[in-house]
Each structure stands twice: as structure tokens, then as C-alpha cells.
mmCIF file as Biopython writes it, N, C-alpha, C and O atoms, coordinates in Angstrom:
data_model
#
loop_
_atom_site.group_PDB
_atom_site.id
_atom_site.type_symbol
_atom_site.label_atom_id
_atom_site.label_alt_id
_atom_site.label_comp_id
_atom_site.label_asym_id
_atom_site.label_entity_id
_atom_site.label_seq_id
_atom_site.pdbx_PDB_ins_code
_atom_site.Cartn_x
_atom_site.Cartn_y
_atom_site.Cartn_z
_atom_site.occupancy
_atom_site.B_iso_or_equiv
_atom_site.auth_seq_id
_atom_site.auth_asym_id
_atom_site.pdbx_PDB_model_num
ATOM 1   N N  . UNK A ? 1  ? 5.990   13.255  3.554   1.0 0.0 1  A 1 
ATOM 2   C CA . UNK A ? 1  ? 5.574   11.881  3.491   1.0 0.0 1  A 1 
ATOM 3   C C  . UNK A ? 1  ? 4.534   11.731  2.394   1.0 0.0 1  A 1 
ATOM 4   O O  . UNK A ? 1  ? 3.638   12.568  2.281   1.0 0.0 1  A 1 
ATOM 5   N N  . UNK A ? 2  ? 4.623   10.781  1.659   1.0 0.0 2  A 1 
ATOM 6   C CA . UNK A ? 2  ? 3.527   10.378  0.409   1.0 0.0 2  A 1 
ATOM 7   C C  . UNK A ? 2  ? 2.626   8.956   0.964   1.0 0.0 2  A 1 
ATOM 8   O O  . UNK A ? 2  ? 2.994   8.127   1.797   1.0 0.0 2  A 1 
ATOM 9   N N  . UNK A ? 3  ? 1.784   8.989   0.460   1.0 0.0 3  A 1 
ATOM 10  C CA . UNK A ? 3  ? 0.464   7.922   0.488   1.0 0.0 3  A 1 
ATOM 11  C C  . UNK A ? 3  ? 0.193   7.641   -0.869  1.0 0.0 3  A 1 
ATOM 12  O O  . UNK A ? 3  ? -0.194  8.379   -1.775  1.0 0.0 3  A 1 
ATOM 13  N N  . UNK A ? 4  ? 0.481   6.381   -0.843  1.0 0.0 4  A 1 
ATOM 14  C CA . UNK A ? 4  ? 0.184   6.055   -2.539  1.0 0.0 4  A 1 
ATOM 15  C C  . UNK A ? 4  ? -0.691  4.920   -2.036  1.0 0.0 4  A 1 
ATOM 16  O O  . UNK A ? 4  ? -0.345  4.203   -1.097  1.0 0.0 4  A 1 
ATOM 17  N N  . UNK A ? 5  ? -2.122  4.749   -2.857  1.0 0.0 5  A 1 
ATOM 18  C CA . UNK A ? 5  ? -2.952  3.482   -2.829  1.0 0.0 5  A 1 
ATOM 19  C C  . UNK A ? 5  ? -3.132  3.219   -4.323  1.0 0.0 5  A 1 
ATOM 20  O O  . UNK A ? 5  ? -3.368  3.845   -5.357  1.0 0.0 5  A 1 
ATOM 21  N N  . UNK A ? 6  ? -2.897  1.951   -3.900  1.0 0.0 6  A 1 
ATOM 22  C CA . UNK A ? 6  ? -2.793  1.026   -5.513  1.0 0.0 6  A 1 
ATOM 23  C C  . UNK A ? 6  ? -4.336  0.054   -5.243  1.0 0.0 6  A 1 
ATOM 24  O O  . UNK A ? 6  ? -4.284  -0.845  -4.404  1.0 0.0 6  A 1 
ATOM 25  N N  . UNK A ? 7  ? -5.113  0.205   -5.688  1.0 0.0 7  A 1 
ATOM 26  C CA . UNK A ? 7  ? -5.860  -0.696  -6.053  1.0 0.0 7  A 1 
ATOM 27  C C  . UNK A ? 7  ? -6.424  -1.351  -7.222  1.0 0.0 7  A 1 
ATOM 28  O O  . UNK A ? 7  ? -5.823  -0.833  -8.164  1.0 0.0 7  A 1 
ATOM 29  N N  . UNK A ? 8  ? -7.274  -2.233  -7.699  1.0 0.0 8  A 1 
ATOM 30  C CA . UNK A ? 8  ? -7.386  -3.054  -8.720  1.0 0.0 8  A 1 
ATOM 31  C C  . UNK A ? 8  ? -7.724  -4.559  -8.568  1.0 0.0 8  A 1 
ATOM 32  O O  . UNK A ? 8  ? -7.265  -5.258  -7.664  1.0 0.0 8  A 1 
ATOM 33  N N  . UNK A ? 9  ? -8.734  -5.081  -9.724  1.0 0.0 9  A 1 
ATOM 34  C CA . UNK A ? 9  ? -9.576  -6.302  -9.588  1.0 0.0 9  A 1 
ATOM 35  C C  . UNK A ? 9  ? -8.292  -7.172  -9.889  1.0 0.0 9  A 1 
ATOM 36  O O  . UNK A ? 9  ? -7.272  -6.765  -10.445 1.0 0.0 9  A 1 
ATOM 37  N N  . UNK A ? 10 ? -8.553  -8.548  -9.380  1.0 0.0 10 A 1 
ATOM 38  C CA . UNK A ? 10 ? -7.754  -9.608  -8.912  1.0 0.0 10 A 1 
ATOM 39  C C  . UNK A ? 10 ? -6.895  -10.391 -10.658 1.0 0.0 10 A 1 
ATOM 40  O O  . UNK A ? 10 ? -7.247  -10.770 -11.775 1.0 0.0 10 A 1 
ATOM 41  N N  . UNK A ? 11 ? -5.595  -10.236 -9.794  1.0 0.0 11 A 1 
ATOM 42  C CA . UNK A ? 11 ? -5.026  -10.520 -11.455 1.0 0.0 11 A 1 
ATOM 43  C C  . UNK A ? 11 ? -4.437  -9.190  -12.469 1.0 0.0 11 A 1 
ATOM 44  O O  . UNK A ? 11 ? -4.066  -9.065  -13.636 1.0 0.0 11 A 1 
ATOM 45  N N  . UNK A ? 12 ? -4.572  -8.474  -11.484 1.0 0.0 12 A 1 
ATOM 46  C CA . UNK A ? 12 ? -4.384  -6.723  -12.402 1.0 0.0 12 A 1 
ATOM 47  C C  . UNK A ? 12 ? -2.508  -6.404  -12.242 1.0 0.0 12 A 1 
ATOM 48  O O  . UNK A ? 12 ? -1.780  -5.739  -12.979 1.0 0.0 12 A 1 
ATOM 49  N N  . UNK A ? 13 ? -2.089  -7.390  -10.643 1.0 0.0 13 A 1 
ATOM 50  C CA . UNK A ? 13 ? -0.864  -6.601  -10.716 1.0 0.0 13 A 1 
ATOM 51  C C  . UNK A ? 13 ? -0.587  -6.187  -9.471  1.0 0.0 13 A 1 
ATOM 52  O O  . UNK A ? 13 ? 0.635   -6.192  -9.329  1.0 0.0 13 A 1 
ATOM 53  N N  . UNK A ? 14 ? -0.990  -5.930  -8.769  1.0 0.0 14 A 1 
ATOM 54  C CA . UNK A ? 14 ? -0.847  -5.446  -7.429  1.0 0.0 14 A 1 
ATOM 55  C C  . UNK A ? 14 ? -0.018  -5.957  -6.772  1.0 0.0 14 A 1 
ATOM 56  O O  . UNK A ? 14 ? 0.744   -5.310  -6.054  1.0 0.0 14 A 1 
ATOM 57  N N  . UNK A ? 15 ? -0.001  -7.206  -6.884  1.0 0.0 15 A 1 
ATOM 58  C CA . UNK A ? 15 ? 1.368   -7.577  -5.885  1.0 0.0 15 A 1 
ATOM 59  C C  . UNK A ? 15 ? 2.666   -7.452  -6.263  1.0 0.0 15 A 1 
ATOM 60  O O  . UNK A ? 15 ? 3.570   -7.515  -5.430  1.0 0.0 15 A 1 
ATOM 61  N N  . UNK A ? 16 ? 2.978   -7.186  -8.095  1.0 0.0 16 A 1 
ATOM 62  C CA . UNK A ? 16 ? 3.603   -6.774  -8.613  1.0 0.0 16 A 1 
ATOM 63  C C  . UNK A ? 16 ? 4.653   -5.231  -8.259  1.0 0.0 16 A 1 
ATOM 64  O O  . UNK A ? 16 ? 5.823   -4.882  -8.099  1.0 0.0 16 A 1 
ATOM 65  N N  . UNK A ? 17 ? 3.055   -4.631  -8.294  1.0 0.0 17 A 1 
ATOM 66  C CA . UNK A ? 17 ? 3.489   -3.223  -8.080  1.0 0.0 17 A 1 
ATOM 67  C C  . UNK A ? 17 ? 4.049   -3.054  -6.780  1.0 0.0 17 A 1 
ATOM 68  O O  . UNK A ? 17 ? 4.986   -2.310  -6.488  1.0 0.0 17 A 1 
ATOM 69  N N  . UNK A ? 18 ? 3.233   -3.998  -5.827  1.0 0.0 18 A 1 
ATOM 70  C CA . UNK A ? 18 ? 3.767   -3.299  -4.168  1.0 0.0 18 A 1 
ATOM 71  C C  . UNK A ? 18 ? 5.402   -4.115  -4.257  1.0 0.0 18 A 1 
ATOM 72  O O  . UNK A ? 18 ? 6.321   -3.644  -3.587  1.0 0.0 18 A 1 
ATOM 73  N N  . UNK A ? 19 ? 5.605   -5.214  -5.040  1.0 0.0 19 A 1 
ATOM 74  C CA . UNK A ? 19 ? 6.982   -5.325  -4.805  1.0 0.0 19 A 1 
ATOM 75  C C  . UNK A ? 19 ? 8.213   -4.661  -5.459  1.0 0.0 19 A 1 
ATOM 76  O O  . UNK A ? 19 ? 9.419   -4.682  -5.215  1.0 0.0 19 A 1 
ATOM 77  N N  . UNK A ? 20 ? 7.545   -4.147  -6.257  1.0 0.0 20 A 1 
ATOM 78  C CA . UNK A ? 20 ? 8.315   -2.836  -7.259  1.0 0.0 20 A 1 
ATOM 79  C C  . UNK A ? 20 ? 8.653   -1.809  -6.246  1.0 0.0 20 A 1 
ATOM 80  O O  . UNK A ? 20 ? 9.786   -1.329  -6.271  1.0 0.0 20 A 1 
ATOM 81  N N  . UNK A ? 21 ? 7.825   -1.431  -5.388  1.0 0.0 21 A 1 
ATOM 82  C CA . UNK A ? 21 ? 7.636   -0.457  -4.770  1.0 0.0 21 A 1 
ATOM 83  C C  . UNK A ? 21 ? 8.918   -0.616  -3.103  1.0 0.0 21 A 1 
ATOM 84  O O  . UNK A ? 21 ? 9.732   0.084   -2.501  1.0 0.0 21 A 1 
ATOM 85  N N  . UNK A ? 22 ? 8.312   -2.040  -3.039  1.0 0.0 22 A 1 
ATOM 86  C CA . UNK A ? 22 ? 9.213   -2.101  -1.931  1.0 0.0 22 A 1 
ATOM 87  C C  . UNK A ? 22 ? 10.316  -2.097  -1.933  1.0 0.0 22 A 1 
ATOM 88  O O  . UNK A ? 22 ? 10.849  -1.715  -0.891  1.0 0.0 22 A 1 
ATOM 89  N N  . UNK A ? 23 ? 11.512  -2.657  -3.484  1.0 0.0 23 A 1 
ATOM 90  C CA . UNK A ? 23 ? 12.503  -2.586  -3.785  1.0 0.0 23 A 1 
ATOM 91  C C  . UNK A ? 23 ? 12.887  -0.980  -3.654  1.0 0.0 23 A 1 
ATOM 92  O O  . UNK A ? 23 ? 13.910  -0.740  -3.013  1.0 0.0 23 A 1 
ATOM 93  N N  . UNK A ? 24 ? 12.340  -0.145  -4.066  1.0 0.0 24 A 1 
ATOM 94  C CA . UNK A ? 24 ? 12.252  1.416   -3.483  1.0 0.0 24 A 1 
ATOM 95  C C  . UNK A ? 24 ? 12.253  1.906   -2.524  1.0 0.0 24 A 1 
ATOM 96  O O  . UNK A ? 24 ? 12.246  3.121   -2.326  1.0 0.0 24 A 1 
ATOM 97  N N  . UNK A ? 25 ? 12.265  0.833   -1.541  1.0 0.0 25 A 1 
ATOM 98  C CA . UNK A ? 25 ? 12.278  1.322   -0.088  1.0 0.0 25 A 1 
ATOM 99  C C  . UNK A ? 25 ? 11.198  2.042   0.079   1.0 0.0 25 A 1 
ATOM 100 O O  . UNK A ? 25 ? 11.380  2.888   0.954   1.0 0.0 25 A 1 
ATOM 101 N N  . UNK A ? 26 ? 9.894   2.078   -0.497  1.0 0.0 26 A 1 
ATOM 102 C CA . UNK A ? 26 ? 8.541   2.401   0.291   1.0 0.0 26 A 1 
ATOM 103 C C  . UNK A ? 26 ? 8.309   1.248   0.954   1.0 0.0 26 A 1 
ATOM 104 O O  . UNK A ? 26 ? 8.811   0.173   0.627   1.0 0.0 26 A 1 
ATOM 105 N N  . UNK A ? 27 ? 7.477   1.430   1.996   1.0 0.0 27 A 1 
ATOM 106 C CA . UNK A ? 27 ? 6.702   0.553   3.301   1.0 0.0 27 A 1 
ATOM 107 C C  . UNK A ? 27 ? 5.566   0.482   2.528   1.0 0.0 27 A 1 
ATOM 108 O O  . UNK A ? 27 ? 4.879   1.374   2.031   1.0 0.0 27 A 1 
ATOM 109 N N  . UNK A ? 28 ? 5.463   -0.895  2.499   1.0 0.0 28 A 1 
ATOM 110 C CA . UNK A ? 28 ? 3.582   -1.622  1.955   1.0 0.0 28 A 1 
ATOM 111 C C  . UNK A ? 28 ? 3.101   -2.253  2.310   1.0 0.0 28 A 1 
ATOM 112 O O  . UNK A ? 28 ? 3.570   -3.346  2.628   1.0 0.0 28 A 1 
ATOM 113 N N  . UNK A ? 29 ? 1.485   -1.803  2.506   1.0 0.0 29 A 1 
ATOM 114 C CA . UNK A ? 29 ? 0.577   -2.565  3.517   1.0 0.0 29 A 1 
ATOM 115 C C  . UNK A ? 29 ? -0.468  -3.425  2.639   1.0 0.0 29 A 1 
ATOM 116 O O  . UNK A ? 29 ? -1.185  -2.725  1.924   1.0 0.0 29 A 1 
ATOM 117 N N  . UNK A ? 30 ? -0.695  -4.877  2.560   1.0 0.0 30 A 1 
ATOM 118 C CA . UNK A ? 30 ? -2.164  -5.398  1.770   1.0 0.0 30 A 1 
ATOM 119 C C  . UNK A ? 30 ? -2.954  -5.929  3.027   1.0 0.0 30 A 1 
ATOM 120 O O  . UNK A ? 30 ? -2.731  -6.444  4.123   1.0 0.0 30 A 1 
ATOM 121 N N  . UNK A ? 31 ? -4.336  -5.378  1.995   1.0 0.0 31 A 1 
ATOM 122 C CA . UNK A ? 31 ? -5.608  -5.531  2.952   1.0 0.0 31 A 1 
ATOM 123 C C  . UNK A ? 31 ? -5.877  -4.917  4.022   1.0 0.0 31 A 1 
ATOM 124 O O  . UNK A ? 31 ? -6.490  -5.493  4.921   1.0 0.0 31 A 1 
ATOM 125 N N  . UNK A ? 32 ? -5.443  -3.538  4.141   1.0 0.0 32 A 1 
ATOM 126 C CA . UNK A ? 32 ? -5.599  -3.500  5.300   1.0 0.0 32 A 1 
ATOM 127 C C  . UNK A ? 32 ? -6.891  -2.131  5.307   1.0 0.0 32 A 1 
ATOM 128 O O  . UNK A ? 32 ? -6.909  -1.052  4.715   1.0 0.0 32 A 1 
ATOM 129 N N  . UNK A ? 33 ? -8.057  -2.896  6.429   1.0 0.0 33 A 1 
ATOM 130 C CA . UNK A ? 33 ? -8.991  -1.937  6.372   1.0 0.0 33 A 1 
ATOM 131 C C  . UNK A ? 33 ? -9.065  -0.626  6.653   1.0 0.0 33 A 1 
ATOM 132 O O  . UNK A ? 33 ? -8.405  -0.108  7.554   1.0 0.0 33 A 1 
ATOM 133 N N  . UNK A ? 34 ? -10.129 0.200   5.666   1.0 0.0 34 A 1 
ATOM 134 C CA . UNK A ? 34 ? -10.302 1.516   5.752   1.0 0.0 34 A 1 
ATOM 135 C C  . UNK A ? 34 ? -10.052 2.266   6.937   1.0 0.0 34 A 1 
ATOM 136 O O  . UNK A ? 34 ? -9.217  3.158   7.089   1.0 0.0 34 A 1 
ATOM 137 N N  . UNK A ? 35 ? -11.344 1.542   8.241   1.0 0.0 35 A 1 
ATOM 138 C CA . UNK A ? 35 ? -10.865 2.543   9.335   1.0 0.0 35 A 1 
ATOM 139 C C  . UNK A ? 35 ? -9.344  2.939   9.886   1.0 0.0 35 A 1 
ATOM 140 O O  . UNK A ? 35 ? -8.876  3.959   10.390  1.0 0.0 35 A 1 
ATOM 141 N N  . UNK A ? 36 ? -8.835  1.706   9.564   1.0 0.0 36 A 1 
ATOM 142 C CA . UNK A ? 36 ? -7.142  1.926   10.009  1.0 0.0 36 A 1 
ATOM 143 C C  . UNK A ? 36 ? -5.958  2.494   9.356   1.0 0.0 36 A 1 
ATOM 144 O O  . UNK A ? 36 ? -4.792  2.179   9.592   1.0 0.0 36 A 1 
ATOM 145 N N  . UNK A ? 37 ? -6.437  3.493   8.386   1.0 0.0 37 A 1 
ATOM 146 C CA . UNK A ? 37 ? -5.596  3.803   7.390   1.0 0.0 37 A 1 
ATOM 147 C C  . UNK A ? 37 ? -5.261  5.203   8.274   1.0 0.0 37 A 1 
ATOM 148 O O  . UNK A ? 37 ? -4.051  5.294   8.478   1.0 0.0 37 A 1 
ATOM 149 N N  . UNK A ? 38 ? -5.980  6.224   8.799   1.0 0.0 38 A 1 
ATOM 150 C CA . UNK A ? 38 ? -6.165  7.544   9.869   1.0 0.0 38 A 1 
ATOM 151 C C  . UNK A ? 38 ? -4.563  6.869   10.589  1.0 0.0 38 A 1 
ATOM 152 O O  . UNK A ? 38 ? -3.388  7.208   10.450  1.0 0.0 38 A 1 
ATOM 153 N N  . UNK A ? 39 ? -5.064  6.073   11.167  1.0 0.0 39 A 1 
ATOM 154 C CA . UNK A ? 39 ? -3.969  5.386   12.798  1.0 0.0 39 A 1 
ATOM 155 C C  . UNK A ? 39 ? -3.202  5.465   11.896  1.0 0.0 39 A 1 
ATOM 156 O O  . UNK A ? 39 ? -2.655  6.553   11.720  1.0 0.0 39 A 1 
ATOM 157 N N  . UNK A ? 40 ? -2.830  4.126   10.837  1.0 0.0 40 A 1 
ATOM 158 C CA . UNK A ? 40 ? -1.495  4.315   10.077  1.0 0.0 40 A 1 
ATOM 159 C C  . UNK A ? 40 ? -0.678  5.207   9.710   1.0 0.0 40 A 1 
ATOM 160 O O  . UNK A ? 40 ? 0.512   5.267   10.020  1.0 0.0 40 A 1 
ATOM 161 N N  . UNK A ? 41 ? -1.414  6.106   8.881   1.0 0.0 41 A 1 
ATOM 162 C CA . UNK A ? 41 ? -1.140  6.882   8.308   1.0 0.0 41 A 1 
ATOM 163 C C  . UNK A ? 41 ? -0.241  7.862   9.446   1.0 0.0 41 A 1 
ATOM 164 O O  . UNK A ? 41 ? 0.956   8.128   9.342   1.0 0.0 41 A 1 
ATOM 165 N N  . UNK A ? 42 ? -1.175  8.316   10.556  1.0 0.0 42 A 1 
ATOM 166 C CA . UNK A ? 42 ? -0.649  9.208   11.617  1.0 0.0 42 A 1 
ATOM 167 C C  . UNK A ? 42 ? 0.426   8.417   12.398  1.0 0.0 42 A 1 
ATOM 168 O O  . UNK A ? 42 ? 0.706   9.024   13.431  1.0 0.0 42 A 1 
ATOM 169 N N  . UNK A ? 43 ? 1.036   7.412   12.274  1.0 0.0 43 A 1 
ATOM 170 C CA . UNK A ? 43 ? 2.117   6.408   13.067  1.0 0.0 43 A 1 
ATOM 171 C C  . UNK A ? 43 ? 3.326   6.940   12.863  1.0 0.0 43 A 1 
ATOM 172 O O  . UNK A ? 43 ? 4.137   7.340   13.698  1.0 0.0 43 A 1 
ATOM 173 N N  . UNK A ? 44 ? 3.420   6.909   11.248  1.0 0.0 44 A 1 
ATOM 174 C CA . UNK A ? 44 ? 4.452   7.716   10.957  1.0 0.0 44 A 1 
ATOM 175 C C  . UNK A ? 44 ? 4.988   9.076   10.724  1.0 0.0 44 A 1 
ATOM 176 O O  . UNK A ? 44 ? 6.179   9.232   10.456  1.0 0.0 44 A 1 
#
């Protein structure tokens, strides 16, 4: 399993990329806070 975090200041692309990404059939999450990345991450 891979963990890719895309971040970047507003206007950079990001929503770009996560829909690039999703056409790839990766699963993408926005905004979602730090503490909950452990849970996530371990879900799958």
C-alpha cells in the first residue's frame, strides 16, 4: 500500500492532481486532519 500527500498554497493545483490521481484509481482524501491520518491509514 502507498501514501502519497500532496500538499501546496491555494491555487497550486491540488485539486487537479487529486483528480488525476483518482482517474488512477487511487482513493483521495481533502482536508482531512492530522490526528486522523494513523486511523485512516490503518483502515485499509
Amino acid at each position: 500500500m502507498e501514501l502519497l500527500f500532496i500538499s501546496g498554497m491555494s491555487g497550486a493545483g491540488k485539486s487537479v492532481a487529486m483528480d488525476i490521481l483518482e482517474d488512477l484509481n487511487y482513493y483521495c482524501v481533502d482536508n482531512m486532519p492530522l490526528k486522523l491520518i494513523p486511523t485512516f491509514f490503518f483502515f485499509f
